[in-house]
Biopython code that builds the backbone (N, CA, C, O; Angstrom):
import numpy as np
from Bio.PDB.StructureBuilder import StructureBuilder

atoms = [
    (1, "UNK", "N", (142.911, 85.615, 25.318)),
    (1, "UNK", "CA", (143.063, 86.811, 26.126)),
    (1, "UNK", "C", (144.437, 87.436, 25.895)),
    (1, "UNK", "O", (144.429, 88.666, 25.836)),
    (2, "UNK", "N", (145.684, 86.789, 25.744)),
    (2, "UNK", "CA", (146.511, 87.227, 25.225)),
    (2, "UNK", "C", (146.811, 87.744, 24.270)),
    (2, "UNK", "O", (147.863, 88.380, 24.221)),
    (3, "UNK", "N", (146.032, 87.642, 23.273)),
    (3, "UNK", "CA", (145.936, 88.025, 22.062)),
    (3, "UNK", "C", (145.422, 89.557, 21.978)),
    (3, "UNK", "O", (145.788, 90.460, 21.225)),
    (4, "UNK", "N", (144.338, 89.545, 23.124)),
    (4, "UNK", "CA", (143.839, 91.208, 23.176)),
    (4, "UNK", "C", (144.851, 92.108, 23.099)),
    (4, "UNK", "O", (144.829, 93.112, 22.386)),
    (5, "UNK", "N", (146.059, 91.657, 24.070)),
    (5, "UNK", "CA", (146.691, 92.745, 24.475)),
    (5, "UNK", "C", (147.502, 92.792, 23.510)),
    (5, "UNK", "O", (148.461, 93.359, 24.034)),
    (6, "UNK", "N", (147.790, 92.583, 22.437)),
    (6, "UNK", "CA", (148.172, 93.226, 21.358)),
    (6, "UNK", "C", (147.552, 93.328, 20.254)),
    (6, "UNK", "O", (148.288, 93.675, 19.330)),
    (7, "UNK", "N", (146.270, 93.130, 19.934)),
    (7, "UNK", "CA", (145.611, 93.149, 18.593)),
    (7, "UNK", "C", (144.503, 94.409, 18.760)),
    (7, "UNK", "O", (144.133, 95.310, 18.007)),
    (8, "UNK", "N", (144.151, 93.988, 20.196)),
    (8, "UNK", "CA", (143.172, 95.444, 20.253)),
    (8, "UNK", "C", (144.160, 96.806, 20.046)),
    (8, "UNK", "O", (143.876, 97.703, 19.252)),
    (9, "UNK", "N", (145.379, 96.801, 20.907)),
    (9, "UNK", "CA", (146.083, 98.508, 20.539)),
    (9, "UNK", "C", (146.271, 98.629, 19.259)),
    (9, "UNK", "O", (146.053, 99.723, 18.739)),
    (10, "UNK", "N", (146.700, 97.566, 18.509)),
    (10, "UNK", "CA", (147.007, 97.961, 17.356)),
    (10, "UNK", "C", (145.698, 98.317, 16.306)),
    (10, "UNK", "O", (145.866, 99.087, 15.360)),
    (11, "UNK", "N", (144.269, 97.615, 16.604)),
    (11, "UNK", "CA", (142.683, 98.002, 15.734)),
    (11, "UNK", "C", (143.001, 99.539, 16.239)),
    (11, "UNK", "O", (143.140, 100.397, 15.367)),
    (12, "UNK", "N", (143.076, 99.773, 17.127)),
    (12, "UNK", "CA", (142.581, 101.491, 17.919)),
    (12, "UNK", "C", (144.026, 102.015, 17.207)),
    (12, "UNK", "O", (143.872, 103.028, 16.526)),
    (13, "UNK", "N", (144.689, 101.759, 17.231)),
    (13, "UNK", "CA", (145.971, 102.468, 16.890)),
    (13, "UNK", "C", (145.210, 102.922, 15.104)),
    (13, "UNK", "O", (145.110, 104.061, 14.648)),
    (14, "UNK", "N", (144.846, 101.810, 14.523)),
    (14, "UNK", "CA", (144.629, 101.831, 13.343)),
    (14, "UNK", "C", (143.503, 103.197, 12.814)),
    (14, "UNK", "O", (143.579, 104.154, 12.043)),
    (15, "UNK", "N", (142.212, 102.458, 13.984)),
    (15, "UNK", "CA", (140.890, 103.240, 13.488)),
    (15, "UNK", "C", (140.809, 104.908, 13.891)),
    (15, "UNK", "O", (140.030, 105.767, 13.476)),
    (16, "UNK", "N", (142.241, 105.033, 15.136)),
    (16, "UNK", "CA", (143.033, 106.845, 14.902)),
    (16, "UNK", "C", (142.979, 107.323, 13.611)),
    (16, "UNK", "O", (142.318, 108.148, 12.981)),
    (17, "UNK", "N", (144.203, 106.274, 13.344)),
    (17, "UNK", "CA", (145.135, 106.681, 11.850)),
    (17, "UNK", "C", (143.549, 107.245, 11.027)),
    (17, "UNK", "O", (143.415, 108.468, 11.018)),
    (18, "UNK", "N", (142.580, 106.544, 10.470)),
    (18, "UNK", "CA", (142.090, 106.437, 9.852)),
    (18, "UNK", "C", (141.236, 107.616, 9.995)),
    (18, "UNK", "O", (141.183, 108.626, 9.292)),
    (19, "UNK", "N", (140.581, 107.292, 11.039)),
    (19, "UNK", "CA", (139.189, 108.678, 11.492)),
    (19, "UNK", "C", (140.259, 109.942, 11.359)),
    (19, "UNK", "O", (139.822, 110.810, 10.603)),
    (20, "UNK", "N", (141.488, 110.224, 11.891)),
    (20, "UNK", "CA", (142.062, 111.948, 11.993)),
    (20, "UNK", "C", (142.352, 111.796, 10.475)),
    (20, "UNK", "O", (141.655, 112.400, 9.660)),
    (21, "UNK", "N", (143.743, 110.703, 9.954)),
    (21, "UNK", "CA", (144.261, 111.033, 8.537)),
    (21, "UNK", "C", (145.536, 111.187, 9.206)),
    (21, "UNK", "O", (146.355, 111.486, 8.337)),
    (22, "UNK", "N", (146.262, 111.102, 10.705)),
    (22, "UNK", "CA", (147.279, 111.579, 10.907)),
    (22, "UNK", "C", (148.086, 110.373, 11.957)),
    (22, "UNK", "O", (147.390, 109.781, 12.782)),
    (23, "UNK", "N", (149.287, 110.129, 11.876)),
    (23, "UNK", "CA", (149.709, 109.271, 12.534)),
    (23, "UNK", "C", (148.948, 109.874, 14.268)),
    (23, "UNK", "O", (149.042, 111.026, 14.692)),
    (24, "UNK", "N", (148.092, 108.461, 15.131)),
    (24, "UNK", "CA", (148.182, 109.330, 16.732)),
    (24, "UNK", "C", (149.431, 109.726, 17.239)),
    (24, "UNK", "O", (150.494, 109.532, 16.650)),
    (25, "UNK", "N", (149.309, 110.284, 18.336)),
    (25, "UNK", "CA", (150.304, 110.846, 19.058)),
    (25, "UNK", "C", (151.333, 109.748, 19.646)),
    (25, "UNK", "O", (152.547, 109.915, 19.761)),
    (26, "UNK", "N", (150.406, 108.283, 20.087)),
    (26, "UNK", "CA", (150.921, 107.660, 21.206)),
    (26, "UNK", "C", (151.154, 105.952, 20.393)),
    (26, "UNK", "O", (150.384, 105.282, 19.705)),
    (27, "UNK", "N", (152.522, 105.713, 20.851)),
    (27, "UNK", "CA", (152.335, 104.071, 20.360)),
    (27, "UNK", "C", (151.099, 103.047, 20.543)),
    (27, "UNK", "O", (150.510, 103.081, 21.623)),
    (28, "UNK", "N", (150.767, 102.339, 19.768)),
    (28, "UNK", "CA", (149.883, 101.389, 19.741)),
    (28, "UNK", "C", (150.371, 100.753, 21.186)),
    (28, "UNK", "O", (149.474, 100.732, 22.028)),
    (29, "UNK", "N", (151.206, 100.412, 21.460)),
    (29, "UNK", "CA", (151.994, 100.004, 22.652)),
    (29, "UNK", "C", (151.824, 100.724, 24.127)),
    (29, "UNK", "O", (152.210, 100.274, 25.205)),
    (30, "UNK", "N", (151.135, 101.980, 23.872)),
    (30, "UNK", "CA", (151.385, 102.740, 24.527)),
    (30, "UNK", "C", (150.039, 103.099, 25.217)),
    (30, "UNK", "O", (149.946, 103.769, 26.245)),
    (31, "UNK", "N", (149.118, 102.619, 24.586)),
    (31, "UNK", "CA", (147.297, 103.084, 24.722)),
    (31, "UNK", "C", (146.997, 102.389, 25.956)),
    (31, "UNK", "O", (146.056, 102.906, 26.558)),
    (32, "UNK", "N", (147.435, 101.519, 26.437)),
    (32, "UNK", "CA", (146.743, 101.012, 27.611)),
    (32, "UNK", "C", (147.269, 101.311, 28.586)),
    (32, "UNK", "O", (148.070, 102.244, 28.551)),
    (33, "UNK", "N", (146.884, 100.314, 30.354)),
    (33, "UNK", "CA", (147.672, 100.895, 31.196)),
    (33, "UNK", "C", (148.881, 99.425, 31.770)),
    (33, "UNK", "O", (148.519, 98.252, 31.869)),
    (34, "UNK", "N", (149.748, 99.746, 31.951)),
    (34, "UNK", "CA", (150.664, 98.240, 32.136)),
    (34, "UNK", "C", (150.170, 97.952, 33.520)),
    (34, "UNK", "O", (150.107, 96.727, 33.630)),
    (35, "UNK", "N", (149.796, 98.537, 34.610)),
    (35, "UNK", "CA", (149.469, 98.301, 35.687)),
    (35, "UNK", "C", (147.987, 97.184, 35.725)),
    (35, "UNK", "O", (147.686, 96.272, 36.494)),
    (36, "UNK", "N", (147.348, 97.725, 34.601)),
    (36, "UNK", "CA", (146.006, 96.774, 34.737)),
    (36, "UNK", "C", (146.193, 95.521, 33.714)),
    (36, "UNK", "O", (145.566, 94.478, 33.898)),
    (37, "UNK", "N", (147.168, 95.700, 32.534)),
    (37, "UNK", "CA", (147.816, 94.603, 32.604)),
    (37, "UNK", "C", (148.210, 93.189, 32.664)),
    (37, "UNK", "O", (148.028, 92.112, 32.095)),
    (38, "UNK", "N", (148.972, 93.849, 33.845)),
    (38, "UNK", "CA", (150.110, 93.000, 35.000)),
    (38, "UNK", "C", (149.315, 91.952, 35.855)),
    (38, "UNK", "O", (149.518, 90.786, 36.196)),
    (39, "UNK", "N", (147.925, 93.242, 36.132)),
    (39, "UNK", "CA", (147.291, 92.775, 37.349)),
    (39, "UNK", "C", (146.787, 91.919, 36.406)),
    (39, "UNK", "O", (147.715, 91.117, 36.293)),
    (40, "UNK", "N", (146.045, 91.612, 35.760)),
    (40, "UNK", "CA", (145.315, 90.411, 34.786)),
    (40, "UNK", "C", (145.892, 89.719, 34.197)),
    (40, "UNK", "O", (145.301, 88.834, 33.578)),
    (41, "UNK", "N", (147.086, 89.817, 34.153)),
    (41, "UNK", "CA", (147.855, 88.899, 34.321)),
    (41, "UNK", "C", (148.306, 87.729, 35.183)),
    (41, "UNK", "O", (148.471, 86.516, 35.054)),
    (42, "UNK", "N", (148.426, 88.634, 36.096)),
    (42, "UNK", "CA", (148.899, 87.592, 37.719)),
    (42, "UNK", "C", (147.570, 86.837, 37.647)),
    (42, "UNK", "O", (147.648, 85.619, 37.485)),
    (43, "UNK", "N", (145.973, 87.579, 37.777)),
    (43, "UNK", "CA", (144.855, 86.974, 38.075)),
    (43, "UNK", "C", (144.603, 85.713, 37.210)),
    (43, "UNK", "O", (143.958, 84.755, 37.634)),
    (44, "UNK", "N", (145.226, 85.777, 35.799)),
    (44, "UNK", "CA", (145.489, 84.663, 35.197)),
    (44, "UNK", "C", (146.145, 83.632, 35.640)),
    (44, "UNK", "O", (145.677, 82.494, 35.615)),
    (45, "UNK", "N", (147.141, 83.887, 36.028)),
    (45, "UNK", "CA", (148.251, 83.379, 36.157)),
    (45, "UNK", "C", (148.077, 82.201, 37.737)),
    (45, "UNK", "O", (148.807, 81.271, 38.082)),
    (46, "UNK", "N", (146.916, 82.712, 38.337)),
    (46, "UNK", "CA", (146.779, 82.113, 39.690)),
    (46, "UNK", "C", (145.524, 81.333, 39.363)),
    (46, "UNK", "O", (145.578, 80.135, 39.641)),
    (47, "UNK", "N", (144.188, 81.874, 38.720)),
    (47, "UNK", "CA", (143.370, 81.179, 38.201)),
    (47, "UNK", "C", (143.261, 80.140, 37.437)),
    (47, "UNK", "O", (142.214, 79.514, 37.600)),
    (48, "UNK", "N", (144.009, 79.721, 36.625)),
    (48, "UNK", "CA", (144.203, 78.833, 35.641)),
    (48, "UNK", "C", (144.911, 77.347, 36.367)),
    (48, "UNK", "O", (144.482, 76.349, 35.787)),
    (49, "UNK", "N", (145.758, 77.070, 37.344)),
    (49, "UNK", "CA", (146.105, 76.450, 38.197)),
    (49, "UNK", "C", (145.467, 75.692, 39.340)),
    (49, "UNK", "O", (145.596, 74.566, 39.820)),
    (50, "UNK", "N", (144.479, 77.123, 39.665)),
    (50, "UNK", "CA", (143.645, 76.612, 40.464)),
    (50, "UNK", "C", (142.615, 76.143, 40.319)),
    (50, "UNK", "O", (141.961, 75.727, 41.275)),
    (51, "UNK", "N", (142.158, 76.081, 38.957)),
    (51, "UNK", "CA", (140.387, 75.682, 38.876)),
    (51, "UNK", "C", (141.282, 74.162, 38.012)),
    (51, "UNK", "O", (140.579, 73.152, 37.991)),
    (52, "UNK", "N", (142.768, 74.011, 37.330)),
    (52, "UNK", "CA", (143.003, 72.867, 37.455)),
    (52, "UNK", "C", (143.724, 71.860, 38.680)),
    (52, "UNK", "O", (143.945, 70.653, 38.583)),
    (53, "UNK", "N", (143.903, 72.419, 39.410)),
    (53, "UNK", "CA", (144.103, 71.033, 41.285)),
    (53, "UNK", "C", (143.008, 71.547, 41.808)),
    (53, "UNK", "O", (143.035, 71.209, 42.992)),
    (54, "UNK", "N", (141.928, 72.256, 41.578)),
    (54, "UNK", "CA", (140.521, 72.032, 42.623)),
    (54, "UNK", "C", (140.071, 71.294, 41.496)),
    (54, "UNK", "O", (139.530, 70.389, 42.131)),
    (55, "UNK", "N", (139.832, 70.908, 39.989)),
    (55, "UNK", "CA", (139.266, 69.696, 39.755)),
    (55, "UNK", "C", (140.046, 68.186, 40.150)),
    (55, "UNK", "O", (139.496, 67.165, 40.564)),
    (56, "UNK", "N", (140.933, 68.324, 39.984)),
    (56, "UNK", "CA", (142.047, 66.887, 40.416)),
    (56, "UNK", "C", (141.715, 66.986, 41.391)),
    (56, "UNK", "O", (140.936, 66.065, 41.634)),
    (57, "UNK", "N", (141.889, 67.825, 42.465)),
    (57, "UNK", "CA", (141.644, 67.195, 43.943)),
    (57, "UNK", "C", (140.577, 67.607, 44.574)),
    (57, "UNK", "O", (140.468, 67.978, 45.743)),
    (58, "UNK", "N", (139.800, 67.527, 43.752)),
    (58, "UNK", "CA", (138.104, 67.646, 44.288)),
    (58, "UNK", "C", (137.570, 68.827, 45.624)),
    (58, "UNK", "O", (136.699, 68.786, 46.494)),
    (59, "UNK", "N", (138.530, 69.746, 45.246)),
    (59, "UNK", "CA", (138.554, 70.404, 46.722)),
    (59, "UNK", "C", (138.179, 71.788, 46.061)),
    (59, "UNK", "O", (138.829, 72.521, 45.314)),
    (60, "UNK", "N", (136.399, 71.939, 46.805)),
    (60, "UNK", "CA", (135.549, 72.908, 46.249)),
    (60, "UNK", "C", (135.610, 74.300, 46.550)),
    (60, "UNK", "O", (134.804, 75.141, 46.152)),
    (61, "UNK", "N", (136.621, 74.503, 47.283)),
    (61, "UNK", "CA", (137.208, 75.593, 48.023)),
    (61, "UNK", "C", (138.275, 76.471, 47.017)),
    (61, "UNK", "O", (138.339, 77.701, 47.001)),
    (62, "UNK", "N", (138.984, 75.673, 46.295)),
    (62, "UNK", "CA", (140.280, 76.018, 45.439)),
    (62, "UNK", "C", (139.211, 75.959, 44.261)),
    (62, "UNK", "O", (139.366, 76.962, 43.565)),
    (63, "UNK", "N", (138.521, 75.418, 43.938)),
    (63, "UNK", "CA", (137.636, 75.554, 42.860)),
    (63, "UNK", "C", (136.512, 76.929, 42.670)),
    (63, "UNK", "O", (135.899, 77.423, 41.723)),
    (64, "UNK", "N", (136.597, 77.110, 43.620)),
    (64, "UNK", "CA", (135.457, 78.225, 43.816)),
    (64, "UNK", "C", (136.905, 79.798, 43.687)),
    (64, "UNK", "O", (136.697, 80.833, 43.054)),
    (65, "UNK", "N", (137.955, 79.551, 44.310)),
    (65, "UNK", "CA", (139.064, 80.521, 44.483)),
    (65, "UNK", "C", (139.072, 80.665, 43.155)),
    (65, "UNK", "O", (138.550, 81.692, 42.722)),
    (66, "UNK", "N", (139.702, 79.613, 42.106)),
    (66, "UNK", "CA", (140.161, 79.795, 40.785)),
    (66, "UNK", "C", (139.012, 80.591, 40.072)),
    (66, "UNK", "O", (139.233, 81.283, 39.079)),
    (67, "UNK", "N", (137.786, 80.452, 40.631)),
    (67, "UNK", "CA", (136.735, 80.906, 39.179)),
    (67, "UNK", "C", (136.798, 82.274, 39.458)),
    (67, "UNK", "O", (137.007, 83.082, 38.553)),
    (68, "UNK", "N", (136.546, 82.811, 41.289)),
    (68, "UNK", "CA", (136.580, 83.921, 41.282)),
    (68, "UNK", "C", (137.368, 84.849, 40.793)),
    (68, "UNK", "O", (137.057, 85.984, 40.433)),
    (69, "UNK", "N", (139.277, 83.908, 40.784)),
    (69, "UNK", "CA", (140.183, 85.035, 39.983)),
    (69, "UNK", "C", (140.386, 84.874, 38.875)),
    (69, "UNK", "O", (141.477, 85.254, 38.451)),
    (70, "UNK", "N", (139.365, 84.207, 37.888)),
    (70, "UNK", "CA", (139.254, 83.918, 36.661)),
    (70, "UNK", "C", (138.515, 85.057, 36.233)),
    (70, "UNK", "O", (138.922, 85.882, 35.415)),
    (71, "UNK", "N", (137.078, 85.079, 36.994)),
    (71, "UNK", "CA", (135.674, 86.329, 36.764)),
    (71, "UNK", "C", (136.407, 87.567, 36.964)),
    (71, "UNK", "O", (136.188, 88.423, 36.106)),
    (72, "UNK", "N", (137.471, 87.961, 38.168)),
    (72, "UNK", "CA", (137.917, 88.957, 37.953)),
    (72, "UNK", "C", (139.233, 89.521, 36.705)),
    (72, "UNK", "O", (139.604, 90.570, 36.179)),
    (73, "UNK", "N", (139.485, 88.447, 36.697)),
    (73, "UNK", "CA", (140.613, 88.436, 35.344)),
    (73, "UNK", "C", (139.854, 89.073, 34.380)),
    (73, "UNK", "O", (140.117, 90.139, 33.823)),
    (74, "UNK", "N", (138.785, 88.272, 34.198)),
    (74, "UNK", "CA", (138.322, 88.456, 32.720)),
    (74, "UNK", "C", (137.632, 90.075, 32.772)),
    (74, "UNK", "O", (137.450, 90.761, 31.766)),
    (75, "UNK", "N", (137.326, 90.466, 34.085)),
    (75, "UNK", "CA", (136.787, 92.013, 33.907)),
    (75, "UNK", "C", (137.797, 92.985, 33.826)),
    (75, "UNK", "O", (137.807, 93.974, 33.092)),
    (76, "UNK", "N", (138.630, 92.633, 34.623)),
    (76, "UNK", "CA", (140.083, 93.281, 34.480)),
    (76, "UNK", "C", (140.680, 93.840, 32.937)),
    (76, "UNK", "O", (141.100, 94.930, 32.547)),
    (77, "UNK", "N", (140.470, 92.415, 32.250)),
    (77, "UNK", "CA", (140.881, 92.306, 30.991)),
    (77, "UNK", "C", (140.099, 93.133, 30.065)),
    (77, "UNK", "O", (140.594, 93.807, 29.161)),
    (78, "UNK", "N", (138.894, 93.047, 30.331)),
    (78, "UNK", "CA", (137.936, 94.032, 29.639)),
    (78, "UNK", "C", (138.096, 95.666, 29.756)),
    (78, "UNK", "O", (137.850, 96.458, 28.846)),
    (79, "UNK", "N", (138.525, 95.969, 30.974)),
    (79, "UNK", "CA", (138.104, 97.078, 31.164)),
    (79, "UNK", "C", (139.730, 97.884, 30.317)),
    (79, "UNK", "O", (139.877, 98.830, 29.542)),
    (80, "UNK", "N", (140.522, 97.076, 30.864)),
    (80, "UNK", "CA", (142.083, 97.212, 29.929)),
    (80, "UNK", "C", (141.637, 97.173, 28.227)),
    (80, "UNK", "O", (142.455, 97.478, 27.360)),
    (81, "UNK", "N", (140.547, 96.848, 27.981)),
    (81, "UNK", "CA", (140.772, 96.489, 26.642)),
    (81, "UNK", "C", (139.423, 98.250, 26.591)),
    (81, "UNK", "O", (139.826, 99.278, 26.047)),
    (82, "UNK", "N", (139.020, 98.233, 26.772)),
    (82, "UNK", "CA", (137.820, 99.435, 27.152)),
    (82, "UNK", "C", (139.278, 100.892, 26.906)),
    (82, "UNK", "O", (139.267, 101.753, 26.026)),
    (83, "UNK", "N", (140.307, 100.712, 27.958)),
    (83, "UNK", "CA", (140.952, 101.908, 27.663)),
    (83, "UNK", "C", (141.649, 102.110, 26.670)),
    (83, "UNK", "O", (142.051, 103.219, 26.315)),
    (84, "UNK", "N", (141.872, 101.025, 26.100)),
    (84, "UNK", "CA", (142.543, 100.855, 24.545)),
    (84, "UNK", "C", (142.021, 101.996, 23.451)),
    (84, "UNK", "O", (142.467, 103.054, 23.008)),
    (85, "UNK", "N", (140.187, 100.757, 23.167)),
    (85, "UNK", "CA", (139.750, 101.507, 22.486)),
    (85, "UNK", "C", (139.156, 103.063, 22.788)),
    (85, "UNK", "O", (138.754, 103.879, 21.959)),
    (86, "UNK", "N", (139.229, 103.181, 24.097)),
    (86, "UNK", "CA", (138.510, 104.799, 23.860)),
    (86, "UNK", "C", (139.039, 105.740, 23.055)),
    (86, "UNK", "O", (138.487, 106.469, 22.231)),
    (87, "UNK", "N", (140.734, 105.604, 23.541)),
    (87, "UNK", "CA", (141.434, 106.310, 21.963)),
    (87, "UNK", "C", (141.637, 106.595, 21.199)),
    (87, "UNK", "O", (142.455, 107.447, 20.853)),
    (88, "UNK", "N", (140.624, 105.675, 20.367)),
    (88, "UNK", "CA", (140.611, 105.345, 18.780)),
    (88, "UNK", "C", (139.311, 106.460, 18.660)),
    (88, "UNK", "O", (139.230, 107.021, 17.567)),
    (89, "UNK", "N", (138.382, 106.793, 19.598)),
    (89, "UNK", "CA", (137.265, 107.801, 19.469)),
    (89, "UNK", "C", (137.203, 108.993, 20.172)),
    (89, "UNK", "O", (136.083, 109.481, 20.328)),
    (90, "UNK", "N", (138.234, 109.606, 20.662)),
    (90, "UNK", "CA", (138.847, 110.774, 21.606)),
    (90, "UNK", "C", (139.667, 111.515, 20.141)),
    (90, "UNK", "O", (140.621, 111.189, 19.435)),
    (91, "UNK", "N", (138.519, 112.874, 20.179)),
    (91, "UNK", "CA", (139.214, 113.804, 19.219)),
    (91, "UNK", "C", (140.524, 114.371, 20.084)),
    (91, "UNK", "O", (140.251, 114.840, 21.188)),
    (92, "UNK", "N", (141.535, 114.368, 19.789)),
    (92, "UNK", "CA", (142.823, 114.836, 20.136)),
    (92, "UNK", "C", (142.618, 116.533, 20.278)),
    (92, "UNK", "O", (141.805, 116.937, 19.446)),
    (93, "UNK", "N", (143.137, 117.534, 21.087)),
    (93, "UNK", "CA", (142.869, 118.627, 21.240)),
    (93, "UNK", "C", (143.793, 119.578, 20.077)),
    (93, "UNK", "O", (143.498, 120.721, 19.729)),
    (94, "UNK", "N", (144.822, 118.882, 19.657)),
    (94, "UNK", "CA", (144.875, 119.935, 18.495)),
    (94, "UNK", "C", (144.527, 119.032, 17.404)),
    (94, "UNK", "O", (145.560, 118.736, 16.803)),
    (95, "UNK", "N", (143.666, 118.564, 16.981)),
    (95, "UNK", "CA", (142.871, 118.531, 16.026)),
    (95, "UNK", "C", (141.587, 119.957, 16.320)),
    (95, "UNK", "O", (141.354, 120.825, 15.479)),
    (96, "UNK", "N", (141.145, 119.898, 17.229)),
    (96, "UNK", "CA", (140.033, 120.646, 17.314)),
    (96, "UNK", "C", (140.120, 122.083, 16.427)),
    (96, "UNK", "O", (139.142, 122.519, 15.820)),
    (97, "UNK", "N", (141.168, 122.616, 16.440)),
    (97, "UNK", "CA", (140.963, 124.026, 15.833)),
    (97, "UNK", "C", (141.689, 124.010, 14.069)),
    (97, "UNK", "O", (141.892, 124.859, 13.201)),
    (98, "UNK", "N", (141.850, 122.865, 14.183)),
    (98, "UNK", "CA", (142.865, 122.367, 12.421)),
    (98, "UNK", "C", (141.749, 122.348, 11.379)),
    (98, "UNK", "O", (141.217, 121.250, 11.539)),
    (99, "UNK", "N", (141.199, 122.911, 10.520)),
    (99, "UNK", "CA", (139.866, 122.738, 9.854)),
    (99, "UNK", "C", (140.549, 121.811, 8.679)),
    (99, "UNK", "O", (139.636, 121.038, 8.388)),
    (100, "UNK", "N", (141.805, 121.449, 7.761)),
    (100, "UNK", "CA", (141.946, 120.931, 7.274)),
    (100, "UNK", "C", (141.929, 119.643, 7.232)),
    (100, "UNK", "O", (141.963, 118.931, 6.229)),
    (101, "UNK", "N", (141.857, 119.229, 8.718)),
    (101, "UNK", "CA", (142.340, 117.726, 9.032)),
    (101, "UNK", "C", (141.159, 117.242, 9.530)),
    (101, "UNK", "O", (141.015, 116.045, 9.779)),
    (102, "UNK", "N", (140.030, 118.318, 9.752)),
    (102, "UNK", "CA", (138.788, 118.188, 10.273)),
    (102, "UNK", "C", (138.051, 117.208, 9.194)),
    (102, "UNK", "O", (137.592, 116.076, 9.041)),
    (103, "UNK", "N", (138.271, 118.458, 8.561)),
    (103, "UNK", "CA", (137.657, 117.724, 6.652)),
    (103, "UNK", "C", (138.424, 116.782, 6.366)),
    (103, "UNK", "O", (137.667, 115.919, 5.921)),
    (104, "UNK", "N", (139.171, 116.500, 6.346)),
    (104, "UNK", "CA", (139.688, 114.630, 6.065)),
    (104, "UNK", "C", (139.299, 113.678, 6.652)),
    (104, "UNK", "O", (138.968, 112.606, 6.146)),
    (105, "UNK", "N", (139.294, 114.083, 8.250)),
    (105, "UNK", "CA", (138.355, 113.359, 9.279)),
    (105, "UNK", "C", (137.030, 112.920, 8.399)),
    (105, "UNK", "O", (136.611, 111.789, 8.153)),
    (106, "UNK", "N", (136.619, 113.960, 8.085)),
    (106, "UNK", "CA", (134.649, 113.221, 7.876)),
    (106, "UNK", "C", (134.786, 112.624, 6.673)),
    (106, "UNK", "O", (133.679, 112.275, 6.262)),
    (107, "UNK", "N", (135.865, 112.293, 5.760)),
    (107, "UNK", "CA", (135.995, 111.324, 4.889)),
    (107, "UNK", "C", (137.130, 110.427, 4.842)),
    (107, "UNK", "O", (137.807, 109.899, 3.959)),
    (108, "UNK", "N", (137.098, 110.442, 6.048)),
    (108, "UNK", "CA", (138.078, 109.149, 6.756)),
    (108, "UNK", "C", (137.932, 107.620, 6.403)),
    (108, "UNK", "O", (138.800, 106.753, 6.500)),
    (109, "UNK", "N", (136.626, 107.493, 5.967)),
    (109, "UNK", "CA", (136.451, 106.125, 5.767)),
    (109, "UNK", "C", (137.171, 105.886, 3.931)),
    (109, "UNK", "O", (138.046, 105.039, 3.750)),
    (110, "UNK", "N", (136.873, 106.373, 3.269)),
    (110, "UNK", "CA", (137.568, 106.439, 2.097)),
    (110, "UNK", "C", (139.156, 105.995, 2.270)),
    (110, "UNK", "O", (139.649, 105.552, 1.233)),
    (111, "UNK", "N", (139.562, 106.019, 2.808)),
    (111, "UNK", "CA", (141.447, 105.440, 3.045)),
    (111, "UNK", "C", (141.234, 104.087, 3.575)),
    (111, "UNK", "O", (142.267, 103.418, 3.557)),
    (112, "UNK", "N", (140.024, 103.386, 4.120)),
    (112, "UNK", "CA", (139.879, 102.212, 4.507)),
    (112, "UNK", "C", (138.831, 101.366, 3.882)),
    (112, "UNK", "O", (138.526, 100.233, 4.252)),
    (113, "UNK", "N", (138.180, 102.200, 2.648)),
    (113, "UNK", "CA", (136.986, 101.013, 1.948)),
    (113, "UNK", "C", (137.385, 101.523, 0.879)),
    (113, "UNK", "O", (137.519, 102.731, 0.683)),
    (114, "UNK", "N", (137.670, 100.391, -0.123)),
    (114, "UNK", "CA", (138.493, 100.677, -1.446)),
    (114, "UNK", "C", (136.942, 101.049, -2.714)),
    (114, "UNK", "O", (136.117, 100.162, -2.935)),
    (115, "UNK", "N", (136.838, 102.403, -3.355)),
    (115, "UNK", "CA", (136.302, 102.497, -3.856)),
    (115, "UNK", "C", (136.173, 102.024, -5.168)),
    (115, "UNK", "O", (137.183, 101.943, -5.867)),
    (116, "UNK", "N", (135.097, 101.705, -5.595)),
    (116, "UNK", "CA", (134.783, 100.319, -6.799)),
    (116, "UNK", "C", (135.186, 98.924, -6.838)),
    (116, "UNK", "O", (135.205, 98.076, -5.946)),
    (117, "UNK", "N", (135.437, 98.881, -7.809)),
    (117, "UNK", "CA", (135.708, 97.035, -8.220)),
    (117, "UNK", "C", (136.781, 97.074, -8.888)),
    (117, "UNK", "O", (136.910, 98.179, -9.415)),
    (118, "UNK", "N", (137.939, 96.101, -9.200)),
    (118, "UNK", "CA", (138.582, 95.950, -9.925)),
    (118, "UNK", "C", (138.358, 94.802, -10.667)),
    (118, "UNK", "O", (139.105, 94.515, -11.602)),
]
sb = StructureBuilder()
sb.init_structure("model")
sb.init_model(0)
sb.init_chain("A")
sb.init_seg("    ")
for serial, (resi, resn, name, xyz) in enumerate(atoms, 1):
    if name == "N":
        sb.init_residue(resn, " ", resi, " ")
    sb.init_atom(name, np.array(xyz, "f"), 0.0, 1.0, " ", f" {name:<3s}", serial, name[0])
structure = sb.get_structure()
């Protein structure tokens, strides 16, 4: 899960570059929100503790706490990872009227699949 939060901005950061032809506007760093985060963070951070002393101390109460802020972690985490990529598929508004960069756009994939064999 840690790993999302920097490998996904940087795929979306990438599959921008690629689909416009133009550096995006916004750091790879910059695509998500730190607030949602933080929060999936902490939810980590409390979950992981607790689903280990509700197994040590058999106490089904702290066990049941940890999973719930585990289940919400992990949606948390998703939905943070959801605002990442929408970026990477959000035509930017001055692209819209640029016809040059339009047409690079629809052969965007060419800068990322190497044509022929060597």
């Amino acid at each position: 899960m840690g790993m999302q939060i920097r490998l996904v901005p940087l795929a979306a950061w990438y599959w921008t570059f690629v689909r416009t032809g133009a550096p995006p506007a916004l750091s790879a760093h910059a695509l998500g929100s730190i607030r949602w985060a933080v929060g999936s963070y902490a939810m980590w951070t409390a979950s992981v503790p607790a689903l280990a002393v509700g197994f040590a101390a058999d106490a089904p109460w702290l066990l049941a706490a940890g999973a719930w802020a585990g289940c919400a972690a992990t949606l948390v985490t998703g939905f943070q990872g959801w605002l990442v990529v929408r970026h990477a598929f959000d035509t930017p508004r001055w692209l819209s009227w640029c016809g040059d960069v339009l047409r690079r756009r629809s052969h965007s994939h060419q800068l990322a699949v190497p044509q022929g064999r060597s």
